[in-house]
C-alpha positions in Angstrom: -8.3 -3.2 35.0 -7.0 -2.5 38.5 -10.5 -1.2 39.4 -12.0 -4.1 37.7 -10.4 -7.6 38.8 -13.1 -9.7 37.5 -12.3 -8.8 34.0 -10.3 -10.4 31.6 -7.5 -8.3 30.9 -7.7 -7.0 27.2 -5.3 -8.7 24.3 -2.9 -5.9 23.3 -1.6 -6.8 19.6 1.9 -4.9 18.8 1.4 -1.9 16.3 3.7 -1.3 14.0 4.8 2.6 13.4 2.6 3.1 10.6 -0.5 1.6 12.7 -0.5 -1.9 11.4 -1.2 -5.0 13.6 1.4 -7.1 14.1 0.7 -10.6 15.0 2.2 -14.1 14.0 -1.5 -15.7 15.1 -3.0 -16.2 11.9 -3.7 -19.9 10.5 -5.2 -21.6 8.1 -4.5 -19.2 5.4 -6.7 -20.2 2.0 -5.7 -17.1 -0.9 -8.4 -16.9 -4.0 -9.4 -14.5 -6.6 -10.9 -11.6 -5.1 -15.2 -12.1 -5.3 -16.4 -11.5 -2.1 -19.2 -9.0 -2.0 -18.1 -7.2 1.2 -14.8 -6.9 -0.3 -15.9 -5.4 -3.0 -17.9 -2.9 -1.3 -14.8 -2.2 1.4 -12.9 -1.5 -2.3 -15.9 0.3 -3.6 -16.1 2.8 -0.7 -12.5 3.6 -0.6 -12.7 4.7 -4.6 -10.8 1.8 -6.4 -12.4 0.7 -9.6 -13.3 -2.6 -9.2 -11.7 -4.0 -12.2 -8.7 -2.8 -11.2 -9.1 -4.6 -7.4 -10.4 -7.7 -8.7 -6.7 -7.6 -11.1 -3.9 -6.5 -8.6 -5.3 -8.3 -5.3 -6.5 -11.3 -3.7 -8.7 -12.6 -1.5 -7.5 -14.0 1.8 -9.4 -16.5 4.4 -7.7 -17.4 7.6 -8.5 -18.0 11.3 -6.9 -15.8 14.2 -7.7 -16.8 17.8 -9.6 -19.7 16.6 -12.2 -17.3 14.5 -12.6 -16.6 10.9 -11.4 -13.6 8.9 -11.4 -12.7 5.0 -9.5 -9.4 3.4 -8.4 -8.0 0.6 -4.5 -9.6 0.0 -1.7 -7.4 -2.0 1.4 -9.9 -2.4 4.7 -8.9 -1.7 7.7 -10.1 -3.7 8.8 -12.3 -0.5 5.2 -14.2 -0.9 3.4 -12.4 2.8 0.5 -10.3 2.5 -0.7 -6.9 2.7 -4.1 -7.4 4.7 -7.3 -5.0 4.6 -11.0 -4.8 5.4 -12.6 -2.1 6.8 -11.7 -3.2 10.5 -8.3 -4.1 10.0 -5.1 -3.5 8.7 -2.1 -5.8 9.0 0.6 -8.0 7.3 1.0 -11.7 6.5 4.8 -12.2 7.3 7.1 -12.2 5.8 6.9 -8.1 5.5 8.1 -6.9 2.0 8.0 -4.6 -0.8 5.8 -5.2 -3.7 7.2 -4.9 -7.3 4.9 -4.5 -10.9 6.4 -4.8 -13.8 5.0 -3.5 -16.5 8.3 -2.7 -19.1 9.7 -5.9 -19.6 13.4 -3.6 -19.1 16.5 -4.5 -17.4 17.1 -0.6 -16.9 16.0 2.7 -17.5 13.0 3.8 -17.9 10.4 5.2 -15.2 9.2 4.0 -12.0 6.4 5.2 -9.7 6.7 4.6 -6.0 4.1 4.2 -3.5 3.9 4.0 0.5 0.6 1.7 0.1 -1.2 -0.5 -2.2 -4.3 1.4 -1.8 -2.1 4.2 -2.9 -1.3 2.0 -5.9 -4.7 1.3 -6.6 -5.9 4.6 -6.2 -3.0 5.6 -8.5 -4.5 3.5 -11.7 -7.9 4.1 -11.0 -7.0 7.9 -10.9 -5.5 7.4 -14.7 -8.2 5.6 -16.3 -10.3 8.0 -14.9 -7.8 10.8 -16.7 -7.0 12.7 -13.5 -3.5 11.8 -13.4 -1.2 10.8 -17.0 1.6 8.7 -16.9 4.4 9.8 -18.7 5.3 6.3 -20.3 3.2 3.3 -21.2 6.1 0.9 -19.8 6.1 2.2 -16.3 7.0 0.1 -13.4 5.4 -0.2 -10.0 7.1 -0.1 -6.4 4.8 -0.7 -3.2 6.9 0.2 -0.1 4.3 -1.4 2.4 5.3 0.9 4.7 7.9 4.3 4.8 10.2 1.9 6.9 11.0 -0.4 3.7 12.6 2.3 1.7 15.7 0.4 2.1 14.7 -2.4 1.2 13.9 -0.5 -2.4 16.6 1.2 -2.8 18.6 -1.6 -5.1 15.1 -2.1 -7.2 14.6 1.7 -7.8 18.5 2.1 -9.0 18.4 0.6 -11.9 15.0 3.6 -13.2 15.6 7.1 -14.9 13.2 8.8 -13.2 11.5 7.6 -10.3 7.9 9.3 -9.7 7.4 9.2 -5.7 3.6 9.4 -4.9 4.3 9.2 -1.3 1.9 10.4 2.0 1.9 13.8 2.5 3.2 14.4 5.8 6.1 14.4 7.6 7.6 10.7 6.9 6.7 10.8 3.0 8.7 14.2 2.5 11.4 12.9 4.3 11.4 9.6 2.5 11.2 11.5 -0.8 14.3 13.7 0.7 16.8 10.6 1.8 15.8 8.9 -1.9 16.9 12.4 -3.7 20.0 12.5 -1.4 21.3 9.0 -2.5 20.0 9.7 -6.2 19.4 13.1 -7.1 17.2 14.7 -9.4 15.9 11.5 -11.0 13.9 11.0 -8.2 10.6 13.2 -8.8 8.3 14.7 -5.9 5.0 14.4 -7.4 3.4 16.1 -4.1 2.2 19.1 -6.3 -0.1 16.6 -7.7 -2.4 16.3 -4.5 -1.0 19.1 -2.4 -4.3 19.4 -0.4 -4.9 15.9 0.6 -2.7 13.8 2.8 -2.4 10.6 0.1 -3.6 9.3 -3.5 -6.4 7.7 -1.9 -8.1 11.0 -0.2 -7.2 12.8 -3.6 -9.3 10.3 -5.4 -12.1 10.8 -2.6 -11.8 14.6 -2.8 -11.7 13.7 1.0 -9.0 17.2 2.0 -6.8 17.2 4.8 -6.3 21.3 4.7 -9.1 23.7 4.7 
């Protein structure tokens, strides 16, 4: 830029630690059913059956910088957004966890927890294929939205008997799994030993390995 006066300097939009954009520019916010072809071809690509997509997410149309975007939308429970498409990946505040219930319990029972919705998705796509089994028909659903909202889920996730953590494998998901084991022991479960070769759910289900 120094070298370069002439040019417009270039718009740097805050990342957040887990490489999401963070911006409060977006407007005119219009959330549908999920159709949109290149959506489903974004969904396609990444492994999700399309049922599944078209059932947990949404489709979301806004403006940012006075130009149009559409994405796939995964609600929070504080009613923002989880945003993707294959150039971006962000949040439509407020920034939450997500919670699917599936038991109809006020306690007990099993949990799975998640660092992403793709992770999610991948998740049920990777049982109805039959490469993963639940263990109960009545299991619940945590999204974190990020390894910095554990906290936020640590009231939600109380309340299970065993809590099935299908976390990234790296650094931050094994010591996320490790602080929720501190605080309450062996129900929580480390399922890494179900992908131990990939870094999440989503490369598992693309056969796409992070280790030789």
């Amino acid at each position: 830029e120094n070298a370069a006066p002439a040019l417009a300097p270039r718009i740097r939009t805050p990342i957040s630690p887990d490489g999401e954009r963070l911006t409060d520019q977006f407007r005119n916010l219009k959330v549908v059913n999920m159709n949109h072809a290149a959506l489903k071809s974004y969904l396609h690509s990444r492994g999700i059956d399309l049922d599944i997509g078209q059932r947990e997410c949404k489709e979301v149309h806004y403006t940012c910088n006075k130009k149009g975007y559409f994405a796939v939308a995964f609600p929070n429970i504080a009613g923002g957004y989880e945003i993707r498409n294959p150039y971006f990946k962000g949040c439509i505040a407020p920034k939450d966890i997500s919670i699917i219930r599936k038991s109809g319990r006020l306690k007990g029972g099993y949990c799975c927890l998640f660092e992403g919705f793709m992770d999610y998705l991948s998740y049920l796509t990777l049982v109805k294929m039959g490469r993963i089994t639940e263990e109960s028909k009545s299991m619940d659903y945590i999204v974190l939205n990020s390894v910095s909202n554990v906290s936020r889920a640590i009231e939600p996730i109380k309340k299970y008997d065993f809590i099935h953590c299908y976390l990234d494998n790296d650094e931050a998901g094994r010591r996320t799994v490790d602080t929720l084991q501190e605080l309450l022991g062996n129900r929580v479960c480390d399922m890494f030993a179900a992908y131990p070769l990939y870094k999440d759910l989503n490369d598992f289900l693309r056969d796409k390995k992070k280790f030789p």
